[in-house]
N, C-alpha and C positions, 0 to 999 in steps of 0.2 A: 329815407325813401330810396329805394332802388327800379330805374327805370329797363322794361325788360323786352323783349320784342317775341311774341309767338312762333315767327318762322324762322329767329336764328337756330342754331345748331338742329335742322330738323334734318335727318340723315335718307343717304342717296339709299336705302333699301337698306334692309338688314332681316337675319333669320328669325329676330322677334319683335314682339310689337313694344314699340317704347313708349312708355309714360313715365310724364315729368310733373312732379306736381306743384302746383305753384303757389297755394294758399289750402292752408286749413289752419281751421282756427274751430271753436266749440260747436259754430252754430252750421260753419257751410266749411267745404272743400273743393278746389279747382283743381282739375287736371289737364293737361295738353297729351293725349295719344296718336300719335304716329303709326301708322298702320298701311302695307306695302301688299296687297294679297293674305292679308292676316285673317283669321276666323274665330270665333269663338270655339273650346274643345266641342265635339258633337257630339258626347255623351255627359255634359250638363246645359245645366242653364243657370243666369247671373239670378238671384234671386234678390237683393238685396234690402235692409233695412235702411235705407237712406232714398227719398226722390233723388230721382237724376234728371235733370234738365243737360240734354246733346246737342250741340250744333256740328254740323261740318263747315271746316272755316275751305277747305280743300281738298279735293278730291271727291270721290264716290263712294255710296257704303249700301248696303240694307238688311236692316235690323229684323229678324226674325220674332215672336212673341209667340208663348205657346197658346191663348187666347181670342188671339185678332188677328189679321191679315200683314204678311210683310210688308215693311215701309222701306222705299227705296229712298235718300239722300243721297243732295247732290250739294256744290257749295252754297252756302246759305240756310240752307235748311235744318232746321230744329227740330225737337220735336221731348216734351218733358215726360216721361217714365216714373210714374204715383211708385213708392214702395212696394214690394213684392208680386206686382208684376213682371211676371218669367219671361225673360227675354236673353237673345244673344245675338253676335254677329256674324250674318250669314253667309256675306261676300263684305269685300273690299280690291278697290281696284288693284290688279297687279303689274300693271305697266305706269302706274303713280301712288303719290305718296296721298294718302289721306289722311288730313288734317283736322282734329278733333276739339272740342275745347268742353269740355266736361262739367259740370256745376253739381255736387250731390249735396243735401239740405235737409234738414227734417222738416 
């Protein structure tokens, strides 16, 4: 067993957004993204075969969905993405680092 901490090596800004992943295995996968002013591209959308469950553990975000209404995230805040629900990231704070922790599942 190896014990890990989510806000070591999280980085003072950088030109892209980092993920680290910290678990997958058959049935789920975790990631930690790091994100400084980062966006999703603007001419896609994540479309994915896997739910996503997001929280922000730090900083600010808000997730765009071609669907439904933008949702703004703050620390604390989750919010779980059913499969192929079109979405991306519309803003992220650029004067901090926002702190992600990712959960995708079938």
């Amino acid at each position: 067993m190896k014990v890990s901490n989510l806000f070591a090596r999280v980085p003072d800004g950088t030109d892209a957004e980092q993920f680290d992943e910290i678990l997958n295995t058959p049935a789920v996968r975790i990631e930690r993204i790091v994100s400084r002013g980062h966006t999703s591209p603007t001419e896609g959308w994540y479309d994915q075969d896997e739910h996503e469950w997001v929280m922000v553990l730090q900083g600010s975000a808000i997730l765009a969905f071609e669907n439904s209404p933008d949702v703004r995230l703050a620390a604390g805040d989750y919010i779980n993405i059913p499969a192929h629900c079109r979405h991306r990231v519309a803003w992220t704070d650029p004067e901090h680092n926002t702190v992600w922790l990712a959960v995708f599942y079938r």
